[in-house]
C-alpha positions in Angstrom: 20.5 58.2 83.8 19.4 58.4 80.3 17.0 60.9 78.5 14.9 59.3 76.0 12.5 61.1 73.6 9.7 59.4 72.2 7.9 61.4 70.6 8.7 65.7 69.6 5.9 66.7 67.6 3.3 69.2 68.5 -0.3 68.6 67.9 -0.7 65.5 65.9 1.9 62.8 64.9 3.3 62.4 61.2 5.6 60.2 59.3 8.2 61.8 61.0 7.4 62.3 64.6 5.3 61.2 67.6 3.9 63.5 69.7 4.8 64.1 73.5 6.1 61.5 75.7 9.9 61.5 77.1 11.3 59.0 79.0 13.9 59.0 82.2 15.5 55.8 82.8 17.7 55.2 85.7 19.5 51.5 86.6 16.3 50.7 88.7 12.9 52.0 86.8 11.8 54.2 84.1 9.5 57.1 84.5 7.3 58.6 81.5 6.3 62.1 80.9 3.2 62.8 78.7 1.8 60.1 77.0 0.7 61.6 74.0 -1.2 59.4 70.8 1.0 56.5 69.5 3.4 56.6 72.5 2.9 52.7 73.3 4.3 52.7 69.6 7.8 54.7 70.3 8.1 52.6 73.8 8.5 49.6 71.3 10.6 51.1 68.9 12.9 52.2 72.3 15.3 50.7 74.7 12.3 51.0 77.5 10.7 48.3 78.7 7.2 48.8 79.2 7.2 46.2 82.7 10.0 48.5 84.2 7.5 51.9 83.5 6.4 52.7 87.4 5.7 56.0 87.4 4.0 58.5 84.7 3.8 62.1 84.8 1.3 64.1 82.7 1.9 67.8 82.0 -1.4 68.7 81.0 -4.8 67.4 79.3 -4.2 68.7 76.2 -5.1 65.4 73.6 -0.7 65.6 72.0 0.4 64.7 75.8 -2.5 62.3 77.4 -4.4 60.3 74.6 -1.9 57.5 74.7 -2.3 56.7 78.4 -5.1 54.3 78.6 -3.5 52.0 75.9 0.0 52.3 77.0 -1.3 51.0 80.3 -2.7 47.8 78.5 0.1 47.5 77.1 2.4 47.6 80.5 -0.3 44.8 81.8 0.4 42.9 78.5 4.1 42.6 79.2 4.1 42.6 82.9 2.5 41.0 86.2 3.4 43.5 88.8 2.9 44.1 92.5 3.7 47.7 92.6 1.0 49.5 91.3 1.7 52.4 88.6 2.0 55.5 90.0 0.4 58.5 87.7 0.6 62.0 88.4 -1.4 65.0 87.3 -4.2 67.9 86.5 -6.8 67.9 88.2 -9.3 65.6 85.6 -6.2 63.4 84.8 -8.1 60.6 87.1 -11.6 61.1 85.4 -10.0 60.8 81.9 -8.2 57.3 82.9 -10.8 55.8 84.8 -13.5 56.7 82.5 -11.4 55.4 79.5 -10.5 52.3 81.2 -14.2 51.6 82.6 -15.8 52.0 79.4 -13.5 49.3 77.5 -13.4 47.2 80.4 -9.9 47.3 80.0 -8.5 44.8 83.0 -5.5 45.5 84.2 -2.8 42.6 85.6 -1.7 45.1 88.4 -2.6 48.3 89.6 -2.6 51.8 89.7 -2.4 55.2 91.8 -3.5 58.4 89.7 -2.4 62.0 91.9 -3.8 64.9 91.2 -2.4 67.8 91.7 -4.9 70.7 92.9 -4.4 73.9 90.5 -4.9 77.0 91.6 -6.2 80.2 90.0 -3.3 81.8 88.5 -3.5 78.5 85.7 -6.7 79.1 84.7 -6.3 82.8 84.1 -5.3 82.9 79.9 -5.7 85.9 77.2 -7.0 84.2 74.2 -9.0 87.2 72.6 -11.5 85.0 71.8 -9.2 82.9 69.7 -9.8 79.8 71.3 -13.5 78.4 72.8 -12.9 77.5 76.0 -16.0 76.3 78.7 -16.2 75.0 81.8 -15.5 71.2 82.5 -16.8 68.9 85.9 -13.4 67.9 87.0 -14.5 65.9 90.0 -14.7 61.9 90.0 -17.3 60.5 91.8 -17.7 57.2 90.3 -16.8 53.7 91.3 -12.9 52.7 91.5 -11.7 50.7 88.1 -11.4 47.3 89.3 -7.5 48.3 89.1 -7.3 51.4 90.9 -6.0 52.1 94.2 -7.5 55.8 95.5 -4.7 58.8 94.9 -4.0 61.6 97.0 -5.2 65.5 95.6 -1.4 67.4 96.0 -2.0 71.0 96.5 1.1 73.4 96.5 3.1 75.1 99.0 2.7 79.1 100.0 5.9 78.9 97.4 3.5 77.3 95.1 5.2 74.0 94.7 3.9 70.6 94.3 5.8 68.3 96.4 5.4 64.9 94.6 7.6 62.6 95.5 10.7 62.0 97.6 12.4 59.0 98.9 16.3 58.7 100.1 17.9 59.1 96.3 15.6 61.2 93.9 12.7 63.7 94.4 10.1 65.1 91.8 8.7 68.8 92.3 6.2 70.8 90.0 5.7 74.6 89.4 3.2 75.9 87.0 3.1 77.2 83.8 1.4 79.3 81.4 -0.9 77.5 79.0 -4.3 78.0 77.2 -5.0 74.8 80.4 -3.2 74.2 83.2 0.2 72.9 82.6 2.9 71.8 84.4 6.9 71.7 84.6 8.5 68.7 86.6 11.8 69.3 88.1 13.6 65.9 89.0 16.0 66.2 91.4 18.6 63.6 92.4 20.1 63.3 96.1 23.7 63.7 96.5 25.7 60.8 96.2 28.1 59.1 98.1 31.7 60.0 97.3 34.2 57.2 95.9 35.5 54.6 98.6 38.9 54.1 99.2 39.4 50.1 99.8 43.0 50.5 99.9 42.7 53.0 103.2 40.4 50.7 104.6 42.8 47.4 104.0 45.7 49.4 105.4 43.4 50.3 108.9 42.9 46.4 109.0 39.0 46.2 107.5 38.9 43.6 104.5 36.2 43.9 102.1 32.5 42.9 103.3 29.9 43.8 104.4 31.3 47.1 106.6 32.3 49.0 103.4 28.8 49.2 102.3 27.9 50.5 106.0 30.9 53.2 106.1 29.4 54.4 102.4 26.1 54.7 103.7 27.9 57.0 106.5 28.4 55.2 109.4 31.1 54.6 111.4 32.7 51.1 111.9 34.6 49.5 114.1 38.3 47.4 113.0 38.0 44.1 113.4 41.4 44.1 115.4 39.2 47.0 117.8 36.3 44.7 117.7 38.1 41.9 119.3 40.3 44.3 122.1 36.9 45.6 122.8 35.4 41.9 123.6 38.8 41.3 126.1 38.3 44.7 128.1 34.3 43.3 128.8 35.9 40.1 129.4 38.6 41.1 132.3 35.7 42.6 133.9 36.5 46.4 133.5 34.2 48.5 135.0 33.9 51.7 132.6 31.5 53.2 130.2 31.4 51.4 126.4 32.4 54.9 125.2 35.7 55.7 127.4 37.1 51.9 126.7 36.1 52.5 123.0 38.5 55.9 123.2 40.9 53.6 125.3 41.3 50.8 122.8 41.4 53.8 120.2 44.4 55.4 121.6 46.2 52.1 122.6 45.9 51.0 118.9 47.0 54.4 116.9 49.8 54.4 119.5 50.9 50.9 118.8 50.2 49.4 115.9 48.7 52.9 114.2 45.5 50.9 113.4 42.4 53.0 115.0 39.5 51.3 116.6 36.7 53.7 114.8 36.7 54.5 111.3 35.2 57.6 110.1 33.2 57.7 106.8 35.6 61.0 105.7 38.5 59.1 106.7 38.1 56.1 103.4 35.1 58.0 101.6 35.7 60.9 99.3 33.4 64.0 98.9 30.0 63.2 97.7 28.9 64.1 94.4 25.9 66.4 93.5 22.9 64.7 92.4 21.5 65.3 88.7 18.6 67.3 87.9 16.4 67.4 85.0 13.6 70.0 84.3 10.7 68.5 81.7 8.0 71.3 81.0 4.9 71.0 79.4 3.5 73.7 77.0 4.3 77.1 78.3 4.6 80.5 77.1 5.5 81.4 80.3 8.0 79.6 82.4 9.2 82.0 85.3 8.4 79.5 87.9 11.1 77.5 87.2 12.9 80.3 88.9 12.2 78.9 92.3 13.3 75.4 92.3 15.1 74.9 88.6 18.3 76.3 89.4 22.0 74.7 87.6 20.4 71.6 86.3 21.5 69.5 84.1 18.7 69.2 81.0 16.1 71.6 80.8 13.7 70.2 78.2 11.7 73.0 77.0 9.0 73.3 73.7 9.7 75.3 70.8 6.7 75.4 68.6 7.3 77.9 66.2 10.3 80.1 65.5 11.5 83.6 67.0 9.4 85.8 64.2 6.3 83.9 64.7 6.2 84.7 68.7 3.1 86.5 68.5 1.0 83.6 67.8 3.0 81.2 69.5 1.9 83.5 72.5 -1.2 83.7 72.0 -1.6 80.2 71.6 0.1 79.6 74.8 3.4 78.0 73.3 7.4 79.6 73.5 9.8 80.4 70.6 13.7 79.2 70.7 14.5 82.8 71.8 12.1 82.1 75.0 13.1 79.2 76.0 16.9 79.6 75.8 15.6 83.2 78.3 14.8 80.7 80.8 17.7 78.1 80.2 20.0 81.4 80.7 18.1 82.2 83.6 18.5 79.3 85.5 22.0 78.8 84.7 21.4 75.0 82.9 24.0 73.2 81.2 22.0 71.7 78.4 18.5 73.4 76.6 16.6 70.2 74.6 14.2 71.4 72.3 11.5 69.7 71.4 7.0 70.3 70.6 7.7 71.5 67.3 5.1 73.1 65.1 4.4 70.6 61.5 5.8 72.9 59.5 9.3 72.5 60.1 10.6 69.4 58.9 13.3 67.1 60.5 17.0 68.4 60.5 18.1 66.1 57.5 15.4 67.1 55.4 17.0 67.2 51.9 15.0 69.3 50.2 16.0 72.8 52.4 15.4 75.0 49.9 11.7 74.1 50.0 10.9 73.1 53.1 11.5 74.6 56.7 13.5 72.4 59.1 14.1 72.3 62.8 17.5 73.7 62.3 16.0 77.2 61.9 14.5 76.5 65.6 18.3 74.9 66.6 20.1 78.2 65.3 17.7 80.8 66.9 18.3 78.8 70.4 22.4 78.4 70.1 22.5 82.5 68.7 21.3 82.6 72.7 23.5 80.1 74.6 25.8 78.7 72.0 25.9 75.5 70.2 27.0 73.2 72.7 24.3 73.8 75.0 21.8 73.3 73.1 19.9 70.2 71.4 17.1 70.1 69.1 15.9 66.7 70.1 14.0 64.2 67.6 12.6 61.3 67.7 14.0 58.1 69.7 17.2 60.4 70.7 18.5 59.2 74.0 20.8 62.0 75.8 23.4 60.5 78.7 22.9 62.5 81.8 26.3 62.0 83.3 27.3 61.9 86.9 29.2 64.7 88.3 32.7 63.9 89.5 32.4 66.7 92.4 
């Protein structure tokens, strides 16, 4: 599972930097978060593939993190025929932004595609600006006719824990807890199953199962049955005994480990080893509040989390609705991650190698203020097209 950061500038992009749109890529499929102007752009410039995108999550409407969606899904129908349709998840409005954008250009699309919205609920909608910012009311609602290309998508609403269940299947799941924003924002929590410990072919040889198809069965956590079992099994059926399947199964069982010390069943925690905790990854929109994290963010890996503007300026960043290094290495504390990414910064600081430092601000000042917190080696200020590893863990 690979990180892969697209584009880490707040606001507006510059020679320098994109702005928001991370990717996760797994062996299987790549999944985008935010999709901010210029993000089709990075996808080239990047090890993604635009056919293997099947799933985008938007943290919030804010122009930085959604203006690149309608063209980065021309884009995907450009370079791919599909069956699957895309899967897109968001605010409330997320579906009235795409379809509207899509319906105007008469943008055709060679497959399809699923926009969720997740309901919000007051507590995002309730933000101090002292009259900074103009804010008014906006029709969130789509009535209009389907794009030609769009499937209809579900409205999420949370738990009572106020959590958006998203997604699940049997290996990976995708939750969402709210954040504090001038809009509503969002933090998505992606959270691997635990995986099947290492099999031991050697054990299995020695108990009489050559490789095939049963190692694949006993890793999924079934038992098997020996060949040599199998076939003593077919000869107690054969002489006619009359006796459940289970007590000549624990006959033949006993029989064998007594004489040839070859058992009949074969337990998965007999040949497979422990299983190993599945990754997690936290990406957050903008915040200056994150303390929802707290309920399902717990010991994960990556927790990718803005820093607009450094610790001195947390007043504004504040009131604007965005976090300093010193806030989000708080929360990283908090929930006990292993690795802080940086990323959303403000245009004033310039990138880390930068060589005129005595002019010019650089996103090591934001780096330095996050590692005086957590120390250097959990923490990285992330820049453009930087791809971070996200190993498996051995227990």
């Amino acid at each position: 599972m690979k990180v892969i950061f697209l584009g880490t500038a707040s606001a507006y992009p510059t020679p320098d930097r994109g702005v928001s749109c991370i990717g996760l890529k797994n062996e299987d499929w790549v999944w985008l978060f935010d999709c901010g102007e210029g993000s089709q752009t990075q996808v080239m410039k990047s090890e993604i593939k635009p056919g293997k995108i099947s799933k985008i999550f938007i943290t919030h409407l804010h122009g930085d993190h959604c203006y690149g969606l309608p063209g980065l899904m021309c884009t995907i129908s450009q370079n791919n025929q599909r069956s699957e349709p895309v899967e897109i998840y968001g605010p409330e409005g997320l579906r009235k932004f795409l379809r509207t954008s899509l319906s105007l250009s008469q943008s055709q699309l060679g497959f399809d595609y699923i926009v969720h919205e997740l309901k919000m609920i007051p507590e995002q909608y309730v933000f101090e600006t002292s009259g900074a910012i103009l804010t008014w009311d906006v029709n969130l609602s789509c009535d209009d006719v389907l794009h030609p290309n769009e499937r209809p998508g579900l409205l999420i609403e949370c738990d009572r824990d106020k959590v958006w269940e998203l997604y699940d299947d049997n290996k990976i799941g995708v939750k969402a807890v709210w954040l504090k924003h001038r809009i509503p924002s969002f933090a998505f929590v992606i959270q691997e199953k635990p995986i099947a410990g290492k099999l031991d072919a050697a054990k299995l040889k020695a108990k009489g199962v050559p490789p095939g198809p049963l190692y694949s069965k006993i890793k999924a956590g079934e038992k098997i049955t020996a060949p040599s079992g199998e076939k003593l099994f077919k000869v107690f059926i054969g002489l006619g005994i009359i006796c459940s399947k289970a007590k000549i199964a624990a006959a033949i069982n006993r029989l064998l480990m007594g004489k040839l010390g070859i058992p009949l069943l074969i337990s998965p925690r007999d040949v497979v080893g422990p299983p190993r905790p599945g990754r997690k990854v936290i990406i957050c929109g903008d915040t200056c509040w994150s303390e929802e994290l707290l309920k399902v963010g717990q010991n994960a890996d990556i927790l990718v989390h803005e820093a607009t503007l450094q610790n001195s300026c947390k007043d504004t960043a504040i009131q604007n609705g965005h976090s300093t290094p010193d806030m989000a290495a708080d929360i990283a504390q908090r929930l006990d991650v292993e690795k802080l990414v940086l990323t959303h910064y403000s245009q004033r600081y310039k990138p880390i190698n930068c060589t005129d430092t005595e002019n010019q601000e650089t996103v090591q000042i934001l780096y330095d203020e996050a590692a005086s917190v957590m120390g250097k080696d959990r923490v990285v200020a992330a820049y453009d097209l930087l791809s971070i590893s996200v190993p498996l863990k051995s227990s």
